[in-house]
Steps between C-alpha positions, in 0.01 A plus 500: 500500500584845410419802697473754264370910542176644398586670183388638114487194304832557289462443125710363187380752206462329163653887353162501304352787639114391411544156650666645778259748563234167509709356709514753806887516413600185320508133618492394852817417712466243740271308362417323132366667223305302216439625103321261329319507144540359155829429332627799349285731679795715657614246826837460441576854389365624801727274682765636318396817522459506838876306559634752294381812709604306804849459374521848454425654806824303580355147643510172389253236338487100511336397184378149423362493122300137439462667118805566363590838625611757195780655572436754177154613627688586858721681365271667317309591776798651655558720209863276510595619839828338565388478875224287478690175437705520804192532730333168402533139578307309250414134563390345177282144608404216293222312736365549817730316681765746378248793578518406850875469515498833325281662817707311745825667353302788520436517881878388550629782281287764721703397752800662350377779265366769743392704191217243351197692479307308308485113395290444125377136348349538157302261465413394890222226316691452160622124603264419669070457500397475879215266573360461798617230674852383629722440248833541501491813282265659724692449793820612344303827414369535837843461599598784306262730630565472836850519452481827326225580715770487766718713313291761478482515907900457589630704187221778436503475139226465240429226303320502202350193254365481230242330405289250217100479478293222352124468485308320749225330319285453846528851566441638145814744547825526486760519772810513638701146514606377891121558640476572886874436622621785208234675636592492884852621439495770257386823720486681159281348192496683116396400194604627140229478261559592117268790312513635178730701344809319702349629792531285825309557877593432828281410770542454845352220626590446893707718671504620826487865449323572202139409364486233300315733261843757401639409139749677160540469194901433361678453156764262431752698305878449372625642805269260708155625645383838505194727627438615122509349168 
């Protein structure tokens, strides 16, 4: 247990400033953050996005990419800082056995690295379809959760998933992959749905400061994602 003083919640801004503005301030730290939507909706370049502008306010970022991270669009992002690629440690993961290994190394590299802000897997669900029962995979994911769940309490840092969505055929809908243990552990919830015009929304979902209701509208551009077309 960690005793720890009443303060402002402390935030990780994405450097978007619509999103941000959403977001009372950018992502959460001390707790998990979840994106989820449809493949190529804008997930992973917020996560990049968002690693980027954390990099540059002179902290660090663990990132584990199940997706086959692109080092081009990064760079990109950065407009080809020469900075960013000293503040990352990417973990690149084949399965999900590897995916846990990957979080484990995580939690033992916080224990060196006093300036991790901010720990990134994109995809959280790509290797993996939870059911619900007790399967191995869904343990090792449960696993995971708590672990970084953990990390979030000792270290103070933010962590931030992204996420898939398939439709559920008894529901009529569709959702988020990892149903009610994804759920329990990410404080923060958004989704990214795609409009017209390349226009994308976010929507907050759960969070424990702002209605459910609060929502933008972002562009995925050369430079990464932007406020305007």
């Amino acid at each position: 247990m960690k005793l720890k003083n009443i303060e402002e919640d402390r935030k990780l801004p994405t450097g978007i400033g619509c999103i941000d503005q959403t977001l009372g301030g950018g992502f959460d730290r001390g707790v998990m953050n979840q994106v989820f939507g449809e493949g190529g909706v804008g997930k992973t370049n917020i996560a990049m996005q968002t690693a980027v502008n954390t990099i540059l306010s002179g902290k660090k970022v663990i990132y584990i990419d199940t997706e086959g991270f692109s080092s081009t669009r990064f760079m990109q992002i950065s407009r080809n800082s020469p900075d960013v690629s000293r503040g990352i440690f990417l973990y690149r993961v084949m399965d999900l056995s590897d995916q846990e290994v990957a979080v484990i190394k995580a939690e033992k590299l916080l224990e060196k690295e006093k300036d991790v802000d901010l720990l990134i897997i994109d995809s959280f669900t790509a290797l993996v379809r939870l059911e619900r029962d007790d399967s191995p995979k869904n343990v090792s994911v449960q696993k995971q959760l708590k672990i970084m769940n953990a990390m979030c309490t000792e270290y103070d840092i933010g962590v931030l998933i992204t996420n898939q969505i398939y439709y559920d055929i008894e529901g009529g809908h569709t959702t988020p992959y990892g149903g009610f243990f994804l759920d329990h552990f990410s404080k923060t919830i958004v989704e990214l749905r795609r409009e017209q015009d390349n226009r994308r929304r976010l929507l907050i979902k759960k969070h424990r400061s702002i209605p459910d209701t609060a929502e933008t509208s972002f562009y995925i551009t050369e430079y990464g994602i932007s406020c305007v077309p």
